[in-house]
C-alpha positions in Angstrom: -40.6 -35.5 13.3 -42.3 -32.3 13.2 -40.8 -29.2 15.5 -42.6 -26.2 16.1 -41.5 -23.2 18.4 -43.7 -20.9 20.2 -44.1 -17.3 19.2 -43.1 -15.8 22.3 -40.5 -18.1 22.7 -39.4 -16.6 19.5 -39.2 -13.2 20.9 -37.9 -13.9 23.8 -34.9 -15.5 21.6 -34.6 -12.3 19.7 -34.2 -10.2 23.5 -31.4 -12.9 24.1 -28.8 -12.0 21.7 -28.8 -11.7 18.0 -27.5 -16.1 17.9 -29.9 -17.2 19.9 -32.7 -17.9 17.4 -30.1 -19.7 15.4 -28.7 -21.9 18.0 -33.0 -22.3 18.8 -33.0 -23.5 14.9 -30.1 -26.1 15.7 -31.8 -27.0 18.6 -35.0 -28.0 16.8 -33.3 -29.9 13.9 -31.9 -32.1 16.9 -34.8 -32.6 17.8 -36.4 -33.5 14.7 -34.2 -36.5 14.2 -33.7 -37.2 18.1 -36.8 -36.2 19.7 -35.8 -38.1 23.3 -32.5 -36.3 23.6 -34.0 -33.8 26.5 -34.1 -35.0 30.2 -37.2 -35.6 32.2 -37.9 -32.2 34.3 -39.4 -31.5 37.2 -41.2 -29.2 35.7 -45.0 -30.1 34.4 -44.6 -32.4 31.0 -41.5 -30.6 29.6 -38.0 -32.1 28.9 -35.3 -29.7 28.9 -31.7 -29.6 27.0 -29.2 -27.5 27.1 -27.3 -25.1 24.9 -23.9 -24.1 25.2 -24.2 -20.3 24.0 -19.9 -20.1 23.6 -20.7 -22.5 20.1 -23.0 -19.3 18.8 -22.1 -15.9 18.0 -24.1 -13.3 21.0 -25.8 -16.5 22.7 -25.3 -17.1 26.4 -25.7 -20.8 28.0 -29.6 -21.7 27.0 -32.1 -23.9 28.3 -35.0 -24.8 26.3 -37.6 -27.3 27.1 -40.2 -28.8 25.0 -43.6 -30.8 24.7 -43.1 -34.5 23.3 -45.9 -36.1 21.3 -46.2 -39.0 19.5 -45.7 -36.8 16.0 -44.6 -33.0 17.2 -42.4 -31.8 19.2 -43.1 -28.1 20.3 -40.4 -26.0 21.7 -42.9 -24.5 25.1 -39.7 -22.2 27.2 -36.7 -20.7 26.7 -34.4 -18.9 29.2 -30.7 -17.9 29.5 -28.8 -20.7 31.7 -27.6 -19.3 35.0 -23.8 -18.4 35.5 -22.1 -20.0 37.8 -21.3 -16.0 39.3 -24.2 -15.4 41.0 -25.6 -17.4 44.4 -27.5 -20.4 44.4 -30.7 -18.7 45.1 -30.4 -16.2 41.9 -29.1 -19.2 40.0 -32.0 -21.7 40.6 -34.7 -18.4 40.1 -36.9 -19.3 37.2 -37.6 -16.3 34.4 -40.9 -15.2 34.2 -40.3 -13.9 30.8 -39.4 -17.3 29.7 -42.8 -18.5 30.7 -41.8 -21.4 32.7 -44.0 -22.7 35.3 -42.9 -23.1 39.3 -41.6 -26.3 40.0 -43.2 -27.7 42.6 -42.3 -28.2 46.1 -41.4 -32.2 45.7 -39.5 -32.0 42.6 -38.6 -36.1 42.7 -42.4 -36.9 43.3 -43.6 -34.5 40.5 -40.8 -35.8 37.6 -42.4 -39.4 38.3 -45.8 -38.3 37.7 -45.1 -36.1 35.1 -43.4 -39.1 33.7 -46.2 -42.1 34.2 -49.3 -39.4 32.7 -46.7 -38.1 30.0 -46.3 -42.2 29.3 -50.1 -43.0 29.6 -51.3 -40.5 27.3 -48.7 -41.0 24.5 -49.9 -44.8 24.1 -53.5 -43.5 24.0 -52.4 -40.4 21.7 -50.3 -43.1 19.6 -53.2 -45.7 19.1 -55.9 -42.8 18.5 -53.5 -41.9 15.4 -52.5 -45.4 13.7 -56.3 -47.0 14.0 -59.0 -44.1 15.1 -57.5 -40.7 13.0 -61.0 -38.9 13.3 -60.9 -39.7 17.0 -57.2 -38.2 17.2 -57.8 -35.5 14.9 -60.4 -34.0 17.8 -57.8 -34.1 20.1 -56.8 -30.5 20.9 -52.9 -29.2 21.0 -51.3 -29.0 24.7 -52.1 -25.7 26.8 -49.7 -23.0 27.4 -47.9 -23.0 30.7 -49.5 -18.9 31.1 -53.1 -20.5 29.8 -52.7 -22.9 32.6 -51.6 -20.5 34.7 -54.4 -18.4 34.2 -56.7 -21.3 35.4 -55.0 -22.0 38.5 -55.8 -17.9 39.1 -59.1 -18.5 38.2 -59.8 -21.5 40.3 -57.8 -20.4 43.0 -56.4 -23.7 44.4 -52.8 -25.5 42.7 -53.6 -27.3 40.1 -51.6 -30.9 40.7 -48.1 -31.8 38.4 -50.3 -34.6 37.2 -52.9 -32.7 35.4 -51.0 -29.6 34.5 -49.1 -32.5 32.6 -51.7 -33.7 30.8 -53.0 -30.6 30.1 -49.4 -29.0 28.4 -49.7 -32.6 26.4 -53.5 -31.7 25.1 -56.1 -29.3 25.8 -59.1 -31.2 25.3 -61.2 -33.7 22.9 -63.3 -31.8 21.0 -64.9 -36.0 20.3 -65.3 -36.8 16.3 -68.8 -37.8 15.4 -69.8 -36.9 19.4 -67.9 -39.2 20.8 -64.8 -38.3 23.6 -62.3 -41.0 23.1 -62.2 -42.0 27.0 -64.1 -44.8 28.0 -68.0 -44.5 28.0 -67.4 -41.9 25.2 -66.2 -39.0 27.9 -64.3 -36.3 26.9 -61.3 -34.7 28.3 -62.8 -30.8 29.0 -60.7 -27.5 27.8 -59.6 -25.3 30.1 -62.6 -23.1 29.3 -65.4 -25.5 30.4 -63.3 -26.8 33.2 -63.5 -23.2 34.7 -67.1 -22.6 33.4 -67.9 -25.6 35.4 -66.2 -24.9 38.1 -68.2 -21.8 38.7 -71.2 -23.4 38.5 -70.3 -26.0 40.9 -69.2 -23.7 43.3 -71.8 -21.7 43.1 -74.6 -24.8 43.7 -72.4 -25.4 47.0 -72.6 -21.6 48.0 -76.0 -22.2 47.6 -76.4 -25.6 49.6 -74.0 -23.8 52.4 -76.9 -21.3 52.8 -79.4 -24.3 53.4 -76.6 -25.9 55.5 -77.1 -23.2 58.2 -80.6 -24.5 58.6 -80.0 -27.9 58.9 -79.2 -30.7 61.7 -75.2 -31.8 60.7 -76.4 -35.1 59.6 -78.5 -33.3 57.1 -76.1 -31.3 55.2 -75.3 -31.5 51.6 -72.1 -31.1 49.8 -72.4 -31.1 46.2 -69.0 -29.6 45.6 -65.4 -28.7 47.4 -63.3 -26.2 46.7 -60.6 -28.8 45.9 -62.0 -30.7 42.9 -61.3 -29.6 39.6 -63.6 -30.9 36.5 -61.6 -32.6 34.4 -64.0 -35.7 32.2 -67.0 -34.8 30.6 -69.9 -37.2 29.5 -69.4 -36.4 25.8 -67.5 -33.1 24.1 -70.6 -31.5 24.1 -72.5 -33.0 27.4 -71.8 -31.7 30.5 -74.6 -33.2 32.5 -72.0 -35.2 34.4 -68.5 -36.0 34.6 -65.0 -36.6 36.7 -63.4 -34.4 38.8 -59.6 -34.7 39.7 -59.7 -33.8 44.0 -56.2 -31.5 44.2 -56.2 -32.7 47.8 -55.9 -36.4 47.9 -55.4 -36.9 44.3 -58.1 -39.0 43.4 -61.3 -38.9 41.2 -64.9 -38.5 41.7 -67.9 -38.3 39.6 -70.0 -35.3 39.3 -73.6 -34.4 38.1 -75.5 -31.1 37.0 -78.3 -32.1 39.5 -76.3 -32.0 42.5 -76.6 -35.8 43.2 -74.2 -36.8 46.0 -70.3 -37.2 44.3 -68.9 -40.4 44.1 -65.6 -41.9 44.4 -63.9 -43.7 41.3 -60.9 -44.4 43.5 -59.1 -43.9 40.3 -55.8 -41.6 40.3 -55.5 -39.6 37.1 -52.3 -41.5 36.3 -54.4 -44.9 37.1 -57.2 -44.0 34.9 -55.0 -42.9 31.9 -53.0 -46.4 32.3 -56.3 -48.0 32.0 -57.4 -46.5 29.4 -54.4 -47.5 27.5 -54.3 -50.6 28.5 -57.8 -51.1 27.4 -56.6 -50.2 23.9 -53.9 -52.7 23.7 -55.1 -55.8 25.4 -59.0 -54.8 24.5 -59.8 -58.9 25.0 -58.9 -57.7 29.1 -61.0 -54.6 29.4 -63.3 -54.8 32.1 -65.0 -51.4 32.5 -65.6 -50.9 28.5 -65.0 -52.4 24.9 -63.2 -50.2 22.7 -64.2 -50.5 18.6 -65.2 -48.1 15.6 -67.4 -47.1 13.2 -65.0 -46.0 10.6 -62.1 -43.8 11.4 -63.8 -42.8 15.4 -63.6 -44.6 18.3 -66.5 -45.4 19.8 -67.0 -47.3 23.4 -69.5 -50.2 23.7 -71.1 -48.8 26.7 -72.2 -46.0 24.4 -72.8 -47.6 21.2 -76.3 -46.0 19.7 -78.3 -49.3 18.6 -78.9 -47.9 15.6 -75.4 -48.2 14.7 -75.0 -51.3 15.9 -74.1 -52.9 12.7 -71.5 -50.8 12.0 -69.6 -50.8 15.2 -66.5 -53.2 14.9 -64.2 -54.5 18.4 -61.2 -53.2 18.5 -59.0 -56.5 17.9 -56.4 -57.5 20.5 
């Protein structure tokens, strides 16, 4: 298994003590040949372990927590354990150096979704690799916990455990041949055209509110609320329409450049992603799409081009 550490988690080793980056390296080689060792955290898609810093030469107590993937493990935080000297308060108080997110307000709620979309996306990330490898190969690396950050800023609403999750577990599809390997060929947006979109959305609502004054109740639009986040494209590089992930009630809704009314999938993100899977492994079940390929991509039924027809081949269950 490979293990990679984070630059800055690097130097903030180095401002630990001169044996911290060595017990970081003992760490990792743990992890390469037990990669499950960590426990779950309430904190977004990152299992934690522990260090006792009294086996290292200038190393306090550590905690480091880490990204699991189906073939990487990447080392994401790093902070100096709390002594037991100081109160509870200043003892639970996360580092911002060490670049760990806030945990959020339910921790028991967030561990099991960070848990079940953790668990759905490994079985699609694992399938992707052993029978579509272009498909996976598009798949972008996890985000940051400060490039997600910097989103949540951006959009000014919380972004919810469950797709902050997904999001430190990849940043987007980039799609392999233009095709997104979620069903009907969509693709999982990056954190740049999730904002980009965003803007635009709001924007078209700023817009409609304008009209809105104007109208009789029953007559006004909403194209867009301040609560849904674009997450699904159409295809990597089609964003005519997509899904959005509403931060309020947790579900998901469709969404179209032309400002046609949203609509409900009634999906949760976790629900969706469990689909998805599922549709991979028991493919003779699927109901909303027919996974196959053409070659080394995935490619979904619904958007099969007929002129590649022949070379499309169901996945077999």
């Amino acid at each position: 298994m490979k293990v990679e550490i984070q630059p800055d988690v690097r130097d903030i080793a180095a401002q630990l003590g001169a044996g911290v980056l060595y017990a970081l390296k003992a760490v990792a080689g743990q992890l390469a040949d037990d990669p499950g060792m960590g426990r779950p955290s309430a904190l977004p898609g990152i299992l934690t372990v522990t260090v006792d810093g009294g086996m290292f030469e200038d190393c306090p107590d550590l905690s480091v927590g880490y990204i699991r993937e189906p073939d990487r493990v990447e080392i994401r935080f790093l902070r100096a354990a709390p002594s037991a000297g100081p109160s509870t308060e200043e003892a639970t108080e996360p580092s911002t150096d060490a670049h760990e997110p806030e945990e959020p307000a339910d921790p028991a709620a967030a561990a099991v979704a960070v848990r079940e979309v953790a668990d759905a996306w490994h079985r699609i990330a694992a399938w992707l690799q052993s029978n579509a490898p272009d498909s996976y190969a598009a798949l972008r690396t996890g985000a940051g916990p400060d490039a997600v950050a910097a989103l949540e800023e951006d959009l000014g609403i919380p972004i919810p455990v469950e797709l902050r999750t997904l999001w430190m577990l990849t940043g987007g599809d980039d799609g392999a041949d233009g095709w997104g390997c979620l069903p009907g060929n969509m693709a999982l947006m990056n954190l740049d055209a999730v904002a980009s979109r965003y803007r635009l959305k709001t924007d078209a609502q700023a817009h409609q509110d304008a009209l809105n004054a104007n109208r009789p109740e029953e007559e006004q639009i909403t194209v867009w609320r301040a609560t849904w986040i674009p997450v699904v494209a159409l295809g990597p590089a089609d964003s005519t329409a997509g899904l959005y992930l509403d931060a309020a009630t947790g579900y998901m809704g469709s969404w179209s450049r032309y400002n046609e009314p949203p609509g409900e999938v009634l999906d949760t993100l976790v629900t969706y992603l469990e689909e998805t899977a599922d549709m991979f492994e028991a493919p003779a079940l699927a109901a909303r799409d027919k996974p196959g390929l053409i070659g080394g991509t995935l490619v979904w039924l619904s958007s099969i081009d007929p002129a590649q027809e022949s070379r499309w081949r169901p996945v077999a269950g």
